[in-house]
C-alpha positions in Angstrom: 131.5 -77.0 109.1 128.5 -79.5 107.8 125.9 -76.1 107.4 123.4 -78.4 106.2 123.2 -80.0 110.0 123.3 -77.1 111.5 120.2 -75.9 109.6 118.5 -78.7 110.1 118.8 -78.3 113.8 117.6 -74.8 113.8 114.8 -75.6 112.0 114.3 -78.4 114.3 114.2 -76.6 117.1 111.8 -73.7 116.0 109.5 -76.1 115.4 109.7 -78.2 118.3 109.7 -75.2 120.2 106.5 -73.4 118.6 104.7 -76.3 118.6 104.9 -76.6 122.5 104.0 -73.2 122.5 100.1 -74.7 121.1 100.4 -77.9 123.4 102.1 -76.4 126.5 100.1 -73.8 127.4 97.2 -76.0 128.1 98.5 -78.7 129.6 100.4 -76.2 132.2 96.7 -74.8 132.4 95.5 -77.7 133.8 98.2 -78.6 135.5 98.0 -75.1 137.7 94.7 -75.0 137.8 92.7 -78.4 137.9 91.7 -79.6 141.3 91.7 -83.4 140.0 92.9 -85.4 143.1 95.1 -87.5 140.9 96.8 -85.0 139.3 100.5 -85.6 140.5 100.1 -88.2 137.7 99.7 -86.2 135.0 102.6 -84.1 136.7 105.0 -87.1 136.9 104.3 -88.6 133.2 105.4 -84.3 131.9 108.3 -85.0 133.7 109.3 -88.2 133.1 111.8 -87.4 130.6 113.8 -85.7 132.5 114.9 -88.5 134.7 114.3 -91.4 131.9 118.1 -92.2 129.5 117.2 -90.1 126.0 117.8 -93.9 124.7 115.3 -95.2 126.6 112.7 -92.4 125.1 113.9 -92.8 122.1 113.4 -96.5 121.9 110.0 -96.3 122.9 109.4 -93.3 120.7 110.5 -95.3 117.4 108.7 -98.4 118.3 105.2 -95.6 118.5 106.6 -94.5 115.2 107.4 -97.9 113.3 105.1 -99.6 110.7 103.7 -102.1 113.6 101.9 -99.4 115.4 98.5 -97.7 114.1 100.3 -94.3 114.2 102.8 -95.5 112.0 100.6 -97.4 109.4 98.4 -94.4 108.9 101.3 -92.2 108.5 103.0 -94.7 105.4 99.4 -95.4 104.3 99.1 -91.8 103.7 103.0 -90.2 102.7 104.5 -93.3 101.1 106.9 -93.0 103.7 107.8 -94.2 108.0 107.7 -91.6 110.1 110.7 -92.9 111.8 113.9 -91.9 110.3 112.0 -89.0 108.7 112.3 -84.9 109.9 108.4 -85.5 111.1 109.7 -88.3 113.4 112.8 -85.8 115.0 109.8 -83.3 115.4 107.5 -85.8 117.7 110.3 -87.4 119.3 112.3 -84.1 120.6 108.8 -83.0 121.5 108.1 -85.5 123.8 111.5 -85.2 125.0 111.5 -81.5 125.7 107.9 -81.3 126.8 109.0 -80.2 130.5 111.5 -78.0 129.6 108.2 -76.1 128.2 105.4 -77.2 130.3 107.3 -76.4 134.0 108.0 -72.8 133.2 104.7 -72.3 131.4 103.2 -73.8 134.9 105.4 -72.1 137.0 104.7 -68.8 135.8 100.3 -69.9 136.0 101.0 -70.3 139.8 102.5 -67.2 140.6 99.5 -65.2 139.0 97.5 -63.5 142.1 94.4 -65.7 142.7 92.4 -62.5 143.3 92.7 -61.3 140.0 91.4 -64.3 138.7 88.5 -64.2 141.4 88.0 -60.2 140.1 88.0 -61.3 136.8 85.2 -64.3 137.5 83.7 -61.8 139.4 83.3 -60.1 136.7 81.9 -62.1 134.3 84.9 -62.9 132.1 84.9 -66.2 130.7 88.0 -68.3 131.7 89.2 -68.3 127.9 89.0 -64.4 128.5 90.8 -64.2 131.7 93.4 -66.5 130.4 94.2 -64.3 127.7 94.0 -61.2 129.4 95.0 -61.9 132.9 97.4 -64.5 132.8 99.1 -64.7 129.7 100.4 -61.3 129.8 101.0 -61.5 134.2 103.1 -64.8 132.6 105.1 -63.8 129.9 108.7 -63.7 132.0 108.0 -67.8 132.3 106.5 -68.3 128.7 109.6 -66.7 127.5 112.3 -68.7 129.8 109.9 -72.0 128.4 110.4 -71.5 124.8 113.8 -70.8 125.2 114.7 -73.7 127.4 113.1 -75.8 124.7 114.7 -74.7 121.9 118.4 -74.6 123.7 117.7 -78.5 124.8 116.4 -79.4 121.4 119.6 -77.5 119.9 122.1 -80.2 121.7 119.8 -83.3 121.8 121.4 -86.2 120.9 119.9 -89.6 122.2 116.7 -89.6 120.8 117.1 -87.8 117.6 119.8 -90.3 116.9 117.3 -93.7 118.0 114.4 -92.1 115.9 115.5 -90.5 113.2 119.5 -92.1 112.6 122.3 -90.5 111.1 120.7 -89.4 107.4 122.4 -86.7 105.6 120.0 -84.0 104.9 117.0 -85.6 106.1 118.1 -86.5 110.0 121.8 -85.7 110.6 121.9 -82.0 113.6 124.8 -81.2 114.9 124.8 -83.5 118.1 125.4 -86.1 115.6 127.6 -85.0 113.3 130.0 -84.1 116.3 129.6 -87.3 117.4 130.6 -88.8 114.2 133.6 -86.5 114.0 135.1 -87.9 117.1 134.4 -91.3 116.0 136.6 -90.0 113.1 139.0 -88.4 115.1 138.2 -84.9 113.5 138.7 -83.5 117.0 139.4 -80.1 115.3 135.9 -80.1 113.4 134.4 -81.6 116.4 135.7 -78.9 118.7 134.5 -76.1 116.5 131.3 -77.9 116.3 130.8 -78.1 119.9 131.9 -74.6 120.7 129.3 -73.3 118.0 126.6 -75.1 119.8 127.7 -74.0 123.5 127.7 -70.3 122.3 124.3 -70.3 120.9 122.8 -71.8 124.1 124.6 -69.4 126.5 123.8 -66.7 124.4 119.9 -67.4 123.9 120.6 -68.4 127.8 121.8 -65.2 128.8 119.3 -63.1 126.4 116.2 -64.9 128.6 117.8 -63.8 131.7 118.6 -60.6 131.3 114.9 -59.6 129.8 113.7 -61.3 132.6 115.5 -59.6 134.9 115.9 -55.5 133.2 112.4 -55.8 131.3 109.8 -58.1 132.7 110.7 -57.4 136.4 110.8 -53.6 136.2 107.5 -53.7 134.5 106.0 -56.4 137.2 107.0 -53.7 139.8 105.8 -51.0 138.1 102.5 -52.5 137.2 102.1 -54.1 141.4 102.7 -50.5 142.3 99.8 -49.2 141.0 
């Protein structure tokens, strides 16, 4: 068992998953709430990578990241260091990648809130910033929860763009996804199998966790408050 990989991936996916906690929430806002005729576009580009190869993201995402784009000059300019082939390039990368995982439950959960609280709570004279926070954040909770989950889990086992952006370092960018990979290449089926089963464990346990608060805490507690 390569512990250092499997570290590195946990850590990878906490902070993949908090960060879309800080960019999620507003873009599933807007999503849910703006009135912007062309908004199905915004909609489409959140979900595009779950349709698009995790190479083809990938590729894209390392040529953002390499020393010939302005991102990537600034970012050597300032750390001595490309952010590609780095942890900070993993991070941006399985970002990106798991953005919908996030945004689509975070959105989800926006829609369902009861348009006449939020027309009480204008009514009166909350901001929205207030009525966010106090209305629908806490009515949303059962899909904030089911979004941070579902992007850590898909960060856990990603594979094709943490292998195009950040390669196969030891230590720096080697998770578990690709040192499985590289055990079957080696025909350590044994390793590669204990591996695997590690990683399908976790998810359908932090799977399973979600769904059952969802469905003995969050429900009860929906009904309770509706009642009333």
């Amino acid at each position: 068992m390569d512990w250092q990989a499997f570290w590195l991936t946990v850590r990878l996916a906490i902070l993949v998953a908090a960060v879309l906690v800080v960019i999620g929430l507003p873009i599933a806002y807007w999503i849910t709430y703006s009135r912007w005729r062309w908004k199905f576009l915004a909609e489409a580009a959140v979900a595009l990578p779950i349709v698009l190869p995790p190479t083809v993201v990938g590729f894209y995402v390392l040529l953002a990241l390499g020393t010939r784009s302005p991102l990537g000059r600034w970012w050597y300019a300032l750390t001595g260091h490309t952010l590609a082939f780095s942890l900070e390039g993993l991070v941006i990368g399985s970002i990106l990648y798991s953005l919908p995982f996030a945004v689509q439950p975070f959105a989800a959960s926006f829609d369902a809130v009861d348009r006449t609280l939020l027309a009480a709570a204008e009514v009166l004279g909350a901001s929205k910033l207030r009525t966010f926070v106090r209305v629908i954040l806490p009515l949303s909770v059962s899909g904030l929860l089911t979004g941070i989950v579902l992007s850590f889990a898909h960060t856990l086992g990603e594979f094709g763009v943490v292998l195009m952006v950040g390669g196969n370092l030891a230590g720096v960018t080697r998770t578990v996804s690709i040192d499985i990979y590289d055990r079957v290449q080696s025909i350590e089926y044994r390793a590669a199998n204990h591996l695997a089963l590690l990683l399908l464990g976790i998810s359908f346990a932090v799977l399973c966790l979600v769904y059952a608060v969802n469905r003995c805490v969050w429900a009860p507690a929906w009904a309770r408050w509706t009642v009333k």
